[in-house]
C-alpha positions in Angstrom: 0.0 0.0 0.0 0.9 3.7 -0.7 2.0 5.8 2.3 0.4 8.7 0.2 -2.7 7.2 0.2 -2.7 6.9 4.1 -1.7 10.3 4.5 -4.1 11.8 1.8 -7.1 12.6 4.3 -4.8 14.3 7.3 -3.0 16.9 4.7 -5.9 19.3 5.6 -5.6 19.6 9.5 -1.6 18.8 9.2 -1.3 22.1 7.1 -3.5 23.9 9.1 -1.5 23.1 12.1 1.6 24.5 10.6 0.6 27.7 9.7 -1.4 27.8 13.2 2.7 27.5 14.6 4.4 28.9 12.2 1.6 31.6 10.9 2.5 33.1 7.4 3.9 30.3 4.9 4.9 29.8 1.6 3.9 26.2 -0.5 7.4 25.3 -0.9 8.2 25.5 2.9 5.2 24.0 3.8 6.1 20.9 2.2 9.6 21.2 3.6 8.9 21.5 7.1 6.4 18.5 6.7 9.4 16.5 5.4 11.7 17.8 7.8 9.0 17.0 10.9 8.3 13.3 9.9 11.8 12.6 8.9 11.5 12.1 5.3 8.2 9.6 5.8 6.2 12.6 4.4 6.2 14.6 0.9 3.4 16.5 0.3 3.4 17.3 -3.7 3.3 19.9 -5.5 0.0 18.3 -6.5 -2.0 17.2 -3.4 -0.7 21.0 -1.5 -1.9 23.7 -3.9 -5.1 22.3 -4.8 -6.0 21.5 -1.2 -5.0 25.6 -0.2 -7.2 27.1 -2.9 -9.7 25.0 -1.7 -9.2 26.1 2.1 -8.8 29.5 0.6 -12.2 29.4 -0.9 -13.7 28.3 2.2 -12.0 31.3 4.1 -10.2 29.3 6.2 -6.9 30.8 4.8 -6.1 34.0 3.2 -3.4 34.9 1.0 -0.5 37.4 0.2 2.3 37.7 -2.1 5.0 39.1 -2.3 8.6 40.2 -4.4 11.1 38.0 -3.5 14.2 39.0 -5.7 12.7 38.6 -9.9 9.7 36.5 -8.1 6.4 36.4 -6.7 5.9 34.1 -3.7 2.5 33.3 -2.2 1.9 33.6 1.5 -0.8 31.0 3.5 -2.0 32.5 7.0 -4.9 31.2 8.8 -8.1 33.5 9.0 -9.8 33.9 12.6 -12.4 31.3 11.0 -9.4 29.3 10.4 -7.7 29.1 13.7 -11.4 27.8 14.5 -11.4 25.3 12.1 -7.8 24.3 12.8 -8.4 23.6 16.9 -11.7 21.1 15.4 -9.5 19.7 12.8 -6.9 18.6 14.9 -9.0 17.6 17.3 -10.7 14.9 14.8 -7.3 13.6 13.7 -6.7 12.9 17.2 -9.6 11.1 17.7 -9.0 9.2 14.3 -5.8 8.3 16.0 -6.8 6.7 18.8 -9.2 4.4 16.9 -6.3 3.5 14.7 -4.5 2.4 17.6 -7.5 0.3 18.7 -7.2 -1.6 15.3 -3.4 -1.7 15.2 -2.7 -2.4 18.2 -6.0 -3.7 20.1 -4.1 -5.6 23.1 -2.4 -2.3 24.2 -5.8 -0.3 23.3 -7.7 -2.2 26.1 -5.4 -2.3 29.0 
């Protein structure tokens, strides 16, 4: 199995969670710091990021700036106040996806 394919439905609160810490962010570092956190066990593409942050800003959950950096634009992420809403609710589902996980993974140590 894929490890993309398990990772494909926490992208949303894993994102949100790094710009809640880190607050404005470019793509590029985005995906970085995700590698960088899970030692290499996570690339987020090119692909799967962009598409999910036009979605979340659509749903106002981030908003965006750019900026000149030397002969290029770069586009800044930052949570909204709706967003640092959704983030705390996101994170909080993940958590409890988790912990249900673990039940099936490793059910001995889940009943103890």
């Amino acid at each position: 199995m894929k490890k993309s394919s398990l990772y494909k439905g926490c992208l949303e609160p894993i994102i949100m969670r790094l710009l809640k810490d880190n607050g404005r962010m470019y793509g590029y570092q985005i995906t970085q710091m995700v590698k960088e956190l899970t030692k290499g066990e996570l690339n987020i593409t090119e692909g799967a990021l962009y598409p999910l942050l036009h979605k979340l800003e659509e749903q106002e959950i981030v908003e965006t700036e750019t900026e000149m950096i030397g002969n290029r634009m770069r586009k800044y992420y930052t949570l909204t106040k709706a967003g640092k809403k959704h983030t705390s609710i996101a994170i909080d589902a993940l958590k409890t996806f988790m912990q249900s996980l673990e039940f099936i993974v490793n059910p001995k140590t889940s009943l103890g």
